[in-house]
C-alpha positions, -999 to +999 in steps of 0.1 A: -437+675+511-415+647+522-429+626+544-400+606+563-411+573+583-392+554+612-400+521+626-390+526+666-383+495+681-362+493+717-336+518+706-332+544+734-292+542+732-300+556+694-330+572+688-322+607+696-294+608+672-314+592+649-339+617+655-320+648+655-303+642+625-335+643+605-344+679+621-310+690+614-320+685+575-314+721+549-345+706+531-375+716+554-403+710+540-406+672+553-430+652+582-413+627+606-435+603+612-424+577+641-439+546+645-437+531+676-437+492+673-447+487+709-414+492+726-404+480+762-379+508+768-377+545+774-385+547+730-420+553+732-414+581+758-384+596+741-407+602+702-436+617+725-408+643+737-395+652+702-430+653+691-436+682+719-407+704+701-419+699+667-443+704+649-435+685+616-429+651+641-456+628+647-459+599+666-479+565+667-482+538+690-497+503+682-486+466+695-455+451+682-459+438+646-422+436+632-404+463+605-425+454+579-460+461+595-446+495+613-428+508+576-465+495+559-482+513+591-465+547+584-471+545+548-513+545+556-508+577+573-481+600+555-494+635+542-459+634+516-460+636+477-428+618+485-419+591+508-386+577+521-371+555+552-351+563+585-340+530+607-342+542+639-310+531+650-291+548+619-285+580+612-280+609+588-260+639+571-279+672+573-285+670+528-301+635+530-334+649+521-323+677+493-300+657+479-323+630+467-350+654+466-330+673+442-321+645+415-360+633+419-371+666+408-342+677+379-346+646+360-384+639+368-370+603+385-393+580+403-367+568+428-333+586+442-307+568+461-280+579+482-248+561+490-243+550+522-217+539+548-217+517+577-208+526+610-191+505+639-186+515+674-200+553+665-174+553+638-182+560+602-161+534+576-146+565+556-164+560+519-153+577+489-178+603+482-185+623+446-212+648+433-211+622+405-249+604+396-262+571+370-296+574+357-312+540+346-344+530+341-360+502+359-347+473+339-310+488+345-312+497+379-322+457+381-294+442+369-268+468+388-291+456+418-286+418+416-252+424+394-233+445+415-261+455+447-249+493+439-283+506+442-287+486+477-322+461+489-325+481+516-358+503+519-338+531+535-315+557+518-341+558+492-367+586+481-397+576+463-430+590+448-460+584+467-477+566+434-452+539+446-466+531+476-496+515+492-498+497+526-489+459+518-454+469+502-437+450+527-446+413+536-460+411+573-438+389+594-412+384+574-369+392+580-352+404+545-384+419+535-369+441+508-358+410+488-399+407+483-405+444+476-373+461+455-375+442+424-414+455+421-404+490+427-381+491+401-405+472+377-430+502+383-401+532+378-395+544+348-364+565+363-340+559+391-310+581+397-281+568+418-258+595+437-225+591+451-226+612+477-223+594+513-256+609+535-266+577+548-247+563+580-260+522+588-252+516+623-238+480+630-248+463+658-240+429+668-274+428+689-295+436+660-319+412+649-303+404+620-275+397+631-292+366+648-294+333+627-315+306+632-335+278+606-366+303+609-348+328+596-328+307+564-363+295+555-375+329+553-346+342+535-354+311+511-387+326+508-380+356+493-351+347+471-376+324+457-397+350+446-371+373+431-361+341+412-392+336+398-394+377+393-362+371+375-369+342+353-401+358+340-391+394+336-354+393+333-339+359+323-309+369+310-300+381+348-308+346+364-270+337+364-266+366+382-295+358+411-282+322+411-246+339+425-268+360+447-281+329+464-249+313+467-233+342+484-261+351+508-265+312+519-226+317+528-222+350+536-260+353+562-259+319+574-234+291+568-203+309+580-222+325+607-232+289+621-192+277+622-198+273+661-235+267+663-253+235+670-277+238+641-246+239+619-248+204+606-291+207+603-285+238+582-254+220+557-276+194+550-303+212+546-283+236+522-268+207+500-303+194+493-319+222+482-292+246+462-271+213+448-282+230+419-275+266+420-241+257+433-232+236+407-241+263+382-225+290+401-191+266+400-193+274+360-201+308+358-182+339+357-206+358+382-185+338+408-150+347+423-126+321+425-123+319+460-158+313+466-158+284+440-133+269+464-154+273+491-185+259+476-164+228+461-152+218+495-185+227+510-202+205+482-173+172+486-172+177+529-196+202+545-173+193+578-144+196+562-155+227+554-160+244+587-129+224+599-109+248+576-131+277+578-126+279+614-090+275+613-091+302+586-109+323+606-089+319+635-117+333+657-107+340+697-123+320+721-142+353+737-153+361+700-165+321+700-185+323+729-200+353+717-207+335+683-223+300+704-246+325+724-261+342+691-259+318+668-277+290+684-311+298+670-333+321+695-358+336+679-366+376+683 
């Protein structure tokens, strides 16, 4: 048995869908387990009504203690030989279950994956998908991880063997808790298989938590790239060019150009160019780097306010979508 879990947290424009998705599954033989992290909306209310329909649902409540602490609650309580991850707010295809469940079982795999694609405004990005598989071992599916991300850091879209688990896999109170927990999980398989096949739909929402950046949040990021470099430089040094790209990127990509019109802009540039001076000078010389980026981090590096001086102009944001950008960006935490 498959034991599914969901972390429910204030998502009553979703949850059904979410929900119903999972029932719709042709692989049957599964428990839904929701985990209600103490919502303030109609959540709560809406998994107790599912639960009364079906018998392979259940449903806790407890007080609100973040992703991490509802995914590690679920994992005390499954039933499963197997166990994988729903976000409530996400949805997906009706062979999410036997696909995975499928490669886990013909190749005797510790993790399957499935490919996924995001999905704005109730609209599926149209990915390319293929019956087509990798199989790797633990080392391999490391290096496509931090090389390439194709096997993804997210927890979800992922079907794993109960031996796997234990409830502290994920770090209590912490955002991009998967950057502390993946690299362990492929240390401890000896197989992962990868499919192609799209059965995994990540809804993007601009009021999502993480789409919400403040210094809390950078310094917890830094947290957990910290570890994976240290994971890196002990298990896997000749992949540490590749991490130090990794944290160039997501310093860019999660907070830098997401702070172009916040007032902690300036705090976070400084803050950036004493701390990573390093990686981004090695980064400048490697090949794990495109060479717009290098541009962008040797402008950055010369004139942090140059930098968002151009980068703005670049961007050529409206002024609704600034607004928008002030209101979020300017560091209130969730």
């Amino acid at each position: 048995m498959i034991s599914i879990i969901v972390p429910v947290y204030n998502v009553e424009k979703y949850l059904s869908r979410c929900i119903t998705s999972i029932l719709a599954q042709t692989y049957e033989d599964f428990e839904l387990i929701l985990v209600d992290d103490g919502s303030t909306d109609s959540s709560g209310r809406i998994c107790d009504e599912y639960e009364e329909k079906d018998s392979r649902i259940r449903v806790f409540h407890k007080e609100n203690g973040g992703l991490s602490d509802a995914r590690n609650f679920g994992l005390a309580r499954m039933n499963g030989d197997y166990f994988c991850f729903v976000d409530s707010d996400d949805y997906v295809g009706i062979n999410y279950l036997k696909v995975m469940m499928d490669m886990l079982a013909h190749h005797d795999a510790d993790i399957s994956i499935i490919k996924m694609t995001p999905v704005y405004d109730d609209e599926p990005v149209e990915e390319k998908s293929s019956d087509k598989y990798h199989v790797m071992d633990g080392k391999t599916a490391f290096y496509e991880l931090v090389r390439t991300g194709l096997i993804g850091w997210n927890a979800w879209g992922k079907l794993m063997q109960k031996k796997l688990a234990n409830d502290k896999m994920f770090p209590k109170g912490y955002y991009y808790e998967d950057l502390f927990t993946m690299p362990y999980l492929l240390e401890k398989s000896r197989l992962i298989v990868y499919s192609e096949t799209v059965e995994y739909f990540y809804r993007q929402r601009q009021d999502s938590i993480m789409h919400v950046v403040t210094m809390d949040r950078m310094e917890m990021w830094e947290e957990g790239m910290k570890i994976l470099l240290s994971f890196t430089s002990e298990n896997y040094p000749e992949c540490l060019k590749y991490v130090y790209a990794l944290t160039v990127n997501g310093l860019f990509d999660n907070f830098l150009d997401n702070l172009l019109y916040s007032n902690i802009y300036l705090a976070a540039s400084r803050h950036t160019r004493e701390k990573y001076d390093y990686y981004m000078k090695s980064v400048l010389k490697s090949d794990c780097i495109g060479r717009k980026r290098k541009m962008n981090i040797l402008l950055f590096l010369i004139n942090s306010r140059a930098y968002r001086f151009i980068k703005k102009k670049w961007l050529k944001i409206k002024p609704d979508e600034k607004d928008r950008m002030n209101k979020k960006m300017i560091g209130v935490e969730m």
